[in-house]
C-alpha positions in Angstrom: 0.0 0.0 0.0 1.4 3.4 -0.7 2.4 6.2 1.9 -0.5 8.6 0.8 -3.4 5.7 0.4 -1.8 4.5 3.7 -2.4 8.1 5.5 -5.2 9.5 3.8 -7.5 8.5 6.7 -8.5 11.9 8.4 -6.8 13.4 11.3 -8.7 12.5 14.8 -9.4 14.5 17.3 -8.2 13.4 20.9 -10.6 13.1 23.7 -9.7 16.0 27.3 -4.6 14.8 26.8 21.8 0.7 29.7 23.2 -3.0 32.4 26.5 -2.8 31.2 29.8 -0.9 33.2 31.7 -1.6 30.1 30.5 0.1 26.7 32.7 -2.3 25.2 30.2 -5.4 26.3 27.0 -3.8 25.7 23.5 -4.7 28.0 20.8 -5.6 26.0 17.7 -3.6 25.5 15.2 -3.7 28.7 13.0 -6.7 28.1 10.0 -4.5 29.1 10.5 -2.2 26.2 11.1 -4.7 23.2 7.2 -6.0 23.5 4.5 -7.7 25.3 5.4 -10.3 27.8 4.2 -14.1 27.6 0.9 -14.2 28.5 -0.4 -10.7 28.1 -3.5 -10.6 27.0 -3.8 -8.9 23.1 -4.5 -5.4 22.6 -7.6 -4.4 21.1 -7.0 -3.1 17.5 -7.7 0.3 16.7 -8.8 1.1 13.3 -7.4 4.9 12.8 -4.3 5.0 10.5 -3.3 8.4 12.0 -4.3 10.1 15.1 -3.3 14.1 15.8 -3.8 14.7 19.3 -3.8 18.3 20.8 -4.1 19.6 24.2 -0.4 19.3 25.7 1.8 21.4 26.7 5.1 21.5 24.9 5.4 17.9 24.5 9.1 16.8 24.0 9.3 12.5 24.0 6.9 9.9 23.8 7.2 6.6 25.0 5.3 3.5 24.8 5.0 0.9 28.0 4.1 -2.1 26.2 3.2 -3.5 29.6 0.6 -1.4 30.2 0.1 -0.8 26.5 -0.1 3.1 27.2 1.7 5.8 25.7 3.4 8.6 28.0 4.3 12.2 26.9 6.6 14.1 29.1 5.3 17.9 28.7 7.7 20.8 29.7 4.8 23.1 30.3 7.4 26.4 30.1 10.2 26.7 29.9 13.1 24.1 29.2 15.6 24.8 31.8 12.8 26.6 34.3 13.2 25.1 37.8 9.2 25.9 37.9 7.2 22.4 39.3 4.9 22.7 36.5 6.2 19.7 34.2 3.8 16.8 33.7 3.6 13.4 32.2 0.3 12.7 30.1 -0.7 9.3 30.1 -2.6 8.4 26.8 -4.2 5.4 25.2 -3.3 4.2 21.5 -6.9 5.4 20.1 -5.7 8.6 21.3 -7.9 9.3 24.2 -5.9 10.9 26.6 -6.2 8.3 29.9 -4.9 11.5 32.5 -3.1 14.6 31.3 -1.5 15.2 34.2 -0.8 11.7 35.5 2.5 12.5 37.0 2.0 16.2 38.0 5.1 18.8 39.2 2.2 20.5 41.2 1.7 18.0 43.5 3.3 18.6 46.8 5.1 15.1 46.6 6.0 14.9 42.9 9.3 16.9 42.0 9.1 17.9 38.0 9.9 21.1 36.2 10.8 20.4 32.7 10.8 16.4 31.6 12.1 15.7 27.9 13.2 11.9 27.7 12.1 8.9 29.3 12.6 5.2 29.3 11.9 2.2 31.6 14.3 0.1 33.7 12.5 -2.9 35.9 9.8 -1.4 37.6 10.9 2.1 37.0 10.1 5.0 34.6 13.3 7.3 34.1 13.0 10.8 33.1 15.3 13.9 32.6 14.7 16.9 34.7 17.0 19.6 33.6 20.3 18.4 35.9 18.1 15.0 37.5 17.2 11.5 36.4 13.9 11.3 38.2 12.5 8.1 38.8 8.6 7.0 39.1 7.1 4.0 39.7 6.0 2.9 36.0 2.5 1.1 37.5 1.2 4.4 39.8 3.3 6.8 38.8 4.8 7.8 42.5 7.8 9.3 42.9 10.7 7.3 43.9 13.6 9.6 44.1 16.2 11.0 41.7 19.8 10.6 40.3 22.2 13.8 40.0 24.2 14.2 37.6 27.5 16.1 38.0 27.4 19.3 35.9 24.5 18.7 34.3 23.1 21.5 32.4 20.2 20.3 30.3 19.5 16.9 30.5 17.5 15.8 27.5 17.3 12.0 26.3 17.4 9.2 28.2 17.8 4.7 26.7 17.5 1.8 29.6 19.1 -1.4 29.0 18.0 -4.3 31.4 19.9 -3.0 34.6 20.6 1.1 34.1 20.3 4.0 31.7 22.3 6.1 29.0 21.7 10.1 29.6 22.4 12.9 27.5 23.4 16.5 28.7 22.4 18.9 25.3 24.6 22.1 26.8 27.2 20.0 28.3 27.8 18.1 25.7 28.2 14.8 27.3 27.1 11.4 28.0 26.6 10.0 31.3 26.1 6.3 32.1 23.8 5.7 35.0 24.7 1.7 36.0 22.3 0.9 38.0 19.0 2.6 37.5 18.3 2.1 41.8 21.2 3.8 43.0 22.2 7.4 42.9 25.4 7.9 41.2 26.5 7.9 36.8 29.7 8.1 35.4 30.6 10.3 32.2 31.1 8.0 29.4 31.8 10.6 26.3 32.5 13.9 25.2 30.0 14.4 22.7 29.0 18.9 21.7 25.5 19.1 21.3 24.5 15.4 22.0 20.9 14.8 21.9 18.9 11.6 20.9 19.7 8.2 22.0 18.6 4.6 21.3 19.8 1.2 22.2 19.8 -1.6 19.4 18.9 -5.1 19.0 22.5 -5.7 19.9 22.8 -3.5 23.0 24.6 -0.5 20.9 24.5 2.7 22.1 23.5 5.2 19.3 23.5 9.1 19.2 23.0 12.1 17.2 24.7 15.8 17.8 25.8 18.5 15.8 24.0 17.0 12.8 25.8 13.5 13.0 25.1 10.2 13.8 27.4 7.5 15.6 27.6 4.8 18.1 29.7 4.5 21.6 32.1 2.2 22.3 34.6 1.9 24.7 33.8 6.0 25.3 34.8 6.6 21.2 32.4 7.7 18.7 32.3 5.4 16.3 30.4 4.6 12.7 30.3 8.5 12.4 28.4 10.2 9.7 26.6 13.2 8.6 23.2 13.1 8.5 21.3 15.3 5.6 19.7 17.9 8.1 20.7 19.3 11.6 18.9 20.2 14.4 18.9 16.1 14.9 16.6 15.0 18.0 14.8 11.8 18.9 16.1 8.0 17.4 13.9 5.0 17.0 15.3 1.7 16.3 13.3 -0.2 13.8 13.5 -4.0 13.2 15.6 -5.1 10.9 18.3 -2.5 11.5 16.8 0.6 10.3 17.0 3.9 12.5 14.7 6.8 12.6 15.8 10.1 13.0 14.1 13.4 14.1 15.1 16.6 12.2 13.8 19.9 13.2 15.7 21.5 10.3 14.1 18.9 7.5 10.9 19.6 9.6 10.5 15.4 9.1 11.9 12.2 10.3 14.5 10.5 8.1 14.9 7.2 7.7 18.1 5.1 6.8 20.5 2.4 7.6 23.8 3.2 9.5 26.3 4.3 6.8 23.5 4.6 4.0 22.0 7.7 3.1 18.9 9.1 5.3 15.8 10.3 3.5 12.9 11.6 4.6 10.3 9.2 5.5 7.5 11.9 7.1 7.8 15.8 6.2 5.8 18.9 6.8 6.1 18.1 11.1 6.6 21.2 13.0 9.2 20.8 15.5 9.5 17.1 15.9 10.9 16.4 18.9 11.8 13.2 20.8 10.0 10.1 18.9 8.3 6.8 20.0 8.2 3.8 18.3 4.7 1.2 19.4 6.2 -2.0 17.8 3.0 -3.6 18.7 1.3 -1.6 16.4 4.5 -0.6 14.2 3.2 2.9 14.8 5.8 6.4 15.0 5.2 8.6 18.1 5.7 12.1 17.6 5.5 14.9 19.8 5.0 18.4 18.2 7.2 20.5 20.5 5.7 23.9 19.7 2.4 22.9 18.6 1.1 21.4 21.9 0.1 18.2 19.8 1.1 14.5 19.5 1.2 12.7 15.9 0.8 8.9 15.6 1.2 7.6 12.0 1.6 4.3 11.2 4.8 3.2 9.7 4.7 1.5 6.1 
């Protein structure tokens, strides 16, 4: 089926909202995250090709727990580095009803979040970045379960779990930390790397990145497998089966698609501000927040 027969179903309106100390033997990816577990029950299939869903407030990642089959957007709600307790995760089902915008809410007196970008999950543990902290939730009720530091941190942005800890990257201080153990409170830097953003873990338990407009993987705290990608302003990564990597360009306004060491072209255009993406491999559906528009886009993939 072609691209445009494939997404020619109208837009729909929402219903009111890394285990491994040495780079050089990567973890695998958490379990959790690859797909549903033996035993869980089917999810219902939902019919809509494409779903536009408005009513966040700058949404910058979306990630899907296929455990609890939901998809949860991590809204800034102001401003990126602004220390105000008014950040929020959304918690949203795949027809694109929003299940509770503010499902884990800053406001509350016992819920610290100012400005969350990216997320993963560990075990029983959702991990997002909070400008200079990792702060941890309980995936099932949302509660609060503490927070990591990171040294220096400046603007913590994306965030990929393997079965036992987490990769973290720091946008304005150009580095990458490795958090070993996604229960205890410390990270070590693992690589220099200016204006590091997205992250994703393959099949393999690679690490790979994207800053200043290239893309690469980390090993043994080296950048390796370098290469330019066709745009800049390079955000979220999605690892496809099969090998294929999905990149979000705010640049290209549209998330390219290529192998590593082939050339990226454009596999969505015309998305304003595409931030940190989602991948439902249930579904084999993109997730992709609108960072200025206040909107989520699902399309699925072809």
């Amino acid at each position: 089926m072609s691209v445009s027969r494939l997404f020619a179903a109208a837009a729909v309106t929402a219903m009111a909202a890394c285990g491994c100390s040495n780079p050089s033997r990567p973890g695998q990816p958490n379990e959790s995250d690859r797909g549903s577990k033996p035993g869980k029950p089917e999810p219902e299939p939902v019919e809509v090709r494409e779903l536009r869903i408005p009513g966040f407030a700058t949404p910058e990642s979306v990630l899907w727990d296929p455990v609890a089959d939901v998809y949860l957007v991590s809204n800034i709600s102001g401003g990126p580095t602004d220390v105000d307790g008014d950040g929020f995760v959304s918690r949203v089902k795949p027809d694109g009803t929003i299940e509770s915008l503010r499902w884990i809410d800053g406001k509350r007196d016992d819920v610290e979040l100012s400005a969350p970008k990216g997320s993963c999950l560990v075990g029983d543990l959702l991990l997002v970045t909070d400008i200079t902290h990792v702060r941890r939730f309980d995936r099932n009720t949302g509660a609060a379960q503490g927070a990591i530091a990171i040294p220096d941190a400046q603007f913590l942005n994306d965030l990929a779990c393997d079965s036992t800890g987490a990769w973290v990257s720091d946008f304005m201080a150009g580095k990458i930390h490795r958090i070993a153990d996604a229960k205890a409170d410390a990270s070590t830097l693992a690589l220099d790397a200016k204006g590091v953003n997205g992250l994703a873990i393959d099949s393999d338990g690679w690490l790979w990145a994207v800053a200043d407009g290239h893309l690469f993987r980390v090993v043994d705290g080296a950048r390796v497998d370098e290469q330019p990608m066709p745009a800049t302003g390079l955000d979220g990564i999605v690892v496809q089966p099969k090998g294929k990597l999905l990149v979000s360009s705010w640049e290209a306004r549209a998330v390219l698609q290529g192998r590593p060491g082939e050339v990226f072209e454009p596999l969505f255009e015309d998305l304003d501000s595409p931030a940190d993406i989602g991948f439902d491999a249930e579904r084999k559906r993109l997730l992709i927040p609108l960072f200025q528009a206040d909107v989520v886009v699902i399309r699925e993939l072809p």
